[in-house]
C-alpha positions in Angstrom: 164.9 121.4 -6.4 165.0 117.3 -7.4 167.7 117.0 -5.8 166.6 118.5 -2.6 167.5 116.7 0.8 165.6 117.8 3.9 168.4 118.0 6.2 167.8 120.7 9.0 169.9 122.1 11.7 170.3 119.9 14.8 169.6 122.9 17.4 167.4 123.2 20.1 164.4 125.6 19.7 165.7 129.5 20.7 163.3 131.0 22.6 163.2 135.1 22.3 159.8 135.7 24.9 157.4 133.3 26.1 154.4 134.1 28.8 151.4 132.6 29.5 149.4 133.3 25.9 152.6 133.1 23.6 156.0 131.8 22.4 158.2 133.7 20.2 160.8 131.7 18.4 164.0 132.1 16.4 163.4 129.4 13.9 166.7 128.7 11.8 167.0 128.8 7.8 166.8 125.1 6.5 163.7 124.0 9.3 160.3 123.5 8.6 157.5 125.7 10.2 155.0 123.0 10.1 155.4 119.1 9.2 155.9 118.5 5.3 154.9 115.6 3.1 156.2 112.2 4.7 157.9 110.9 7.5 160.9 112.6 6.6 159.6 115.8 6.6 158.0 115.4 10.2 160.8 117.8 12.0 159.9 121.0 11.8 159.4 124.4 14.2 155.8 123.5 16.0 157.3 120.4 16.9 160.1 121.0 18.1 158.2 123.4 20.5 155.7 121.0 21.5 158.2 118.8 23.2 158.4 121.7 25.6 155.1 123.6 25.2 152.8 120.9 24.2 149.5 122.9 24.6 151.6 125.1 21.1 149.4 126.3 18.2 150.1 127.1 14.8 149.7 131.5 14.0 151.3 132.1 11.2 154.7 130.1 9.1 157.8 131.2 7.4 159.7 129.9 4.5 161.8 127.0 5.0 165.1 128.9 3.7 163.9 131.9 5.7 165.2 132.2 9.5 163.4 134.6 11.6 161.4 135.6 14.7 157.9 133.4 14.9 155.5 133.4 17.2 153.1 130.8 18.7 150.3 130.9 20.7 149.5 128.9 23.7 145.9 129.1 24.0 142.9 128.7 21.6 142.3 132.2 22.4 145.5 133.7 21.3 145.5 131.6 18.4 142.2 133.8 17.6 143.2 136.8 18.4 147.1 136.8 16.9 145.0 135.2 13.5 142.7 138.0 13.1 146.2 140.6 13.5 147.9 138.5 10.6 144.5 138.3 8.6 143.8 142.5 8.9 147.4 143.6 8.6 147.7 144.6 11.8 151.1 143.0 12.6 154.7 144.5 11.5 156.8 142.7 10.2 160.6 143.9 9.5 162.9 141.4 7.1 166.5 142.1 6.3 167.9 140.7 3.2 171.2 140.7 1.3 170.5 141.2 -2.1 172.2 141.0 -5.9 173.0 144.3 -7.0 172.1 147.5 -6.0 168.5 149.9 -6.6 169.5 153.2 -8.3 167.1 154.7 -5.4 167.6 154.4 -2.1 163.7 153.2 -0.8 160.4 152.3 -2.6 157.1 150.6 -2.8 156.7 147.3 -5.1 153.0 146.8 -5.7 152.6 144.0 -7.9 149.9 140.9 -7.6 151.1 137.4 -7.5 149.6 133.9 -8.3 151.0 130.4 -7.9 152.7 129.6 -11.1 151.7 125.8 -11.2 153.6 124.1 -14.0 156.9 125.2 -11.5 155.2 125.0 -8.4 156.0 125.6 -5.4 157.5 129.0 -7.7 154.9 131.8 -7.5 155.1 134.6 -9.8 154.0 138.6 -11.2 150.5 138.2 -12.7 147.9 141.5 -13.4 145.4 139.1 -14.5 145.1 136.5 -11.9 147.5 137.5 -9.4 146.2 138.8 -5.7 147.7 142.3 -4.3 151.0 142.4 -3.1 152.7 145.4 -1.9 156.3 145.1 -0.2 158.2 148.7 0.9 162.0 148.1 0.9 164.7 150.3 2.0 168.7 150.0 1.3 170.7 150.1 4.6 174.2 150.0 2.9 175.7 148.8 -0.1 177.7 145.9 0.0 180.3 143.9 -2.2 178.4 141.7 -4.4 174.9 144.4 -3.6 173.0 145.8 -1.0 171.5 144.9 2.6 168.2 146.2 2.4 165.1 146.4 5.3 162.1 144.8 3.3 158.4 145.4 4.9 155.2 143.4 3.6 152.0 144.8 3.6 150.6 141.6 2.3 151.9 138.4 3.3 151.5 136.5 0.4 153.5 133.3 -0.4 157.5 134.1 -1.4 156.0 137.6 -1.6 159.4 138.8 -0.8 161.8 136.8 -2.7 159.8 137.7 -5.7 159.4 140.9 -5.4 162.9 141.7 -5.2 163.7 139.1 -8.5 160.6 141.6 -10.3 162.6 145.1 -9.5 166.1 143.0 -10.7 167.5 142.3 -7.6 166.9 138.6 -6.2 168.0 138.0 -3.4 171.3 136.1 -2.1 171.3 132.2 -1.9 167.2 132.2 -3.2 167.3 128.3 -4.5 163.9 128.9 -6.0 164.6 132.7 -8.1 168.2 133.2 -7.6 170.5 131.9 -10.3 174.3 132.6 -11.7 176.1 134.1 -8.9 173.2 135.5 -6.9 172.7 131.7 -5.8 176.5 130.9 -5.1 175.5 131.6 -1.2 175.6 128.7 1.8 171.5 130.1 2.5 169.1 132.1 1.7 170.0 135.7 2.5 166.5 136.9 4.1 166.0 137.0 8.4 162.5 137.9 10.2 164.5 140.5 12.2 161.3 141.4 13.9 157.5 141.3 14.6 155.1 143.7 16.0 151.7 142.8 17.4 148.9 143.4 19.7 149.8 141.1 22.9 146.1 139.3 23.2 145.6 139.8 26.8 145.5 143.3 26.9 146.2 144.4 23.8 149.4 146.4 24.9 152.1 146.4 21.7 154.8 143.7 21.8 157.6 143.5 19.7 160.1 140.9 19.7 163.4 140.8 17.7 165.9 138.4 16.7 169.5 139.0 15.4 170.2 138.8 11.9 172.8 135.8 11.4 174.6 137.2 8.1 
């Protein structure tokens, strides 16, 4: 990753819902969720939002390389609300991803705890000493040329969660600059889309869910 230029797509913001408490996004692969280190990493999904919603608060993030429904909330109140969903597990999340290979089963359960692994940060990894629970459910839609396109479901929402995960059970997913090597990496992005979220809408609890089509 030395050689990494931050270069991200020159699109305007696609909006999937917005109302008076939120603003669900499509954020592309290759864009910051938040500002990174240094000027040159100022671009990113929140601001690009605040130019049009400048009252935009910060729920939740998803991986640079990762495209995919976010939302945002527009009051101090949702921003409560929505964080206490994320922090309790009471969203759903639904990921697709294209991965190297293909399981021998057809769905499962990977429960294995992960911790920062420093010396190759920002690289997590599997640890049963250290590591915090993890539990991601997965589920092959169809087999494919080079593997499978599978449906992957956190429980936990830990950092990479899913991209390491699927490297643990042998399968890493498509274009992964961080776990994917050989031909698994040989792909123009990372293969993994928030295809959609499910939450509690905060005023009035009524369920909201909010998709956004899957680019590869």
């Amino acid at each position: 990753m030395s050689d990494f230029v931050y270069a991200p797509p020159d699109t305007p913001p696609v909006i999937l819902h917005e109302d008076h408490e939120l603003v669900f996004v499509d954020k592309p692969s290759g864009l910051l969720s938040v500002p990174g280190k240094g000027a040159h990493m100022a671009d990113c999904m929140i601001a690009r939002l605040r130019a049009i919603f400048p009252e935009i608060l910060l729920v939740h993030r998803l991986d640079l390389d990762t495209s995919g429904v976010m939302v945002f909330a527009r009051t101090p109140h949702a921003q409560r609300h929505l964080g206490l969903q994320f922090e309790k597990r009471q969203t759903r999340k639904i990921y697709i991803a294209r991965v190297h290979g293909s399981p021998a089963t057809r769905a499962g359960r990977v429960d294995l705890p992960l911790v920062v692994d420093w010396p190759n940060r920002p690289r997590q990894m599997v640890c049963h000493e250290t590591g915090r629970p993890a539990q991601t459910d997965w589920q092959v839609i169809r087999d494919e040329e080079t593997g499978a396109r599978m449906r992957l479901c956190p429980v936990t929402g830990r950092s990479h969660q899913l991209r390491v995960h699927m490297l643990a059970i042998g399968h890493p997913i498509l274009g992964d600059p961080l776990y994917a090597t050989g031909a698994a990496l040989a792909h123009p992005r990372l293969m993994l889309h928030a295809q959609s979220l499910r939450l509690r809408h905060p005023d009035g609890g009524r369920g909201t869910t909010v998709t956004a089509p899957v680019p590869f």
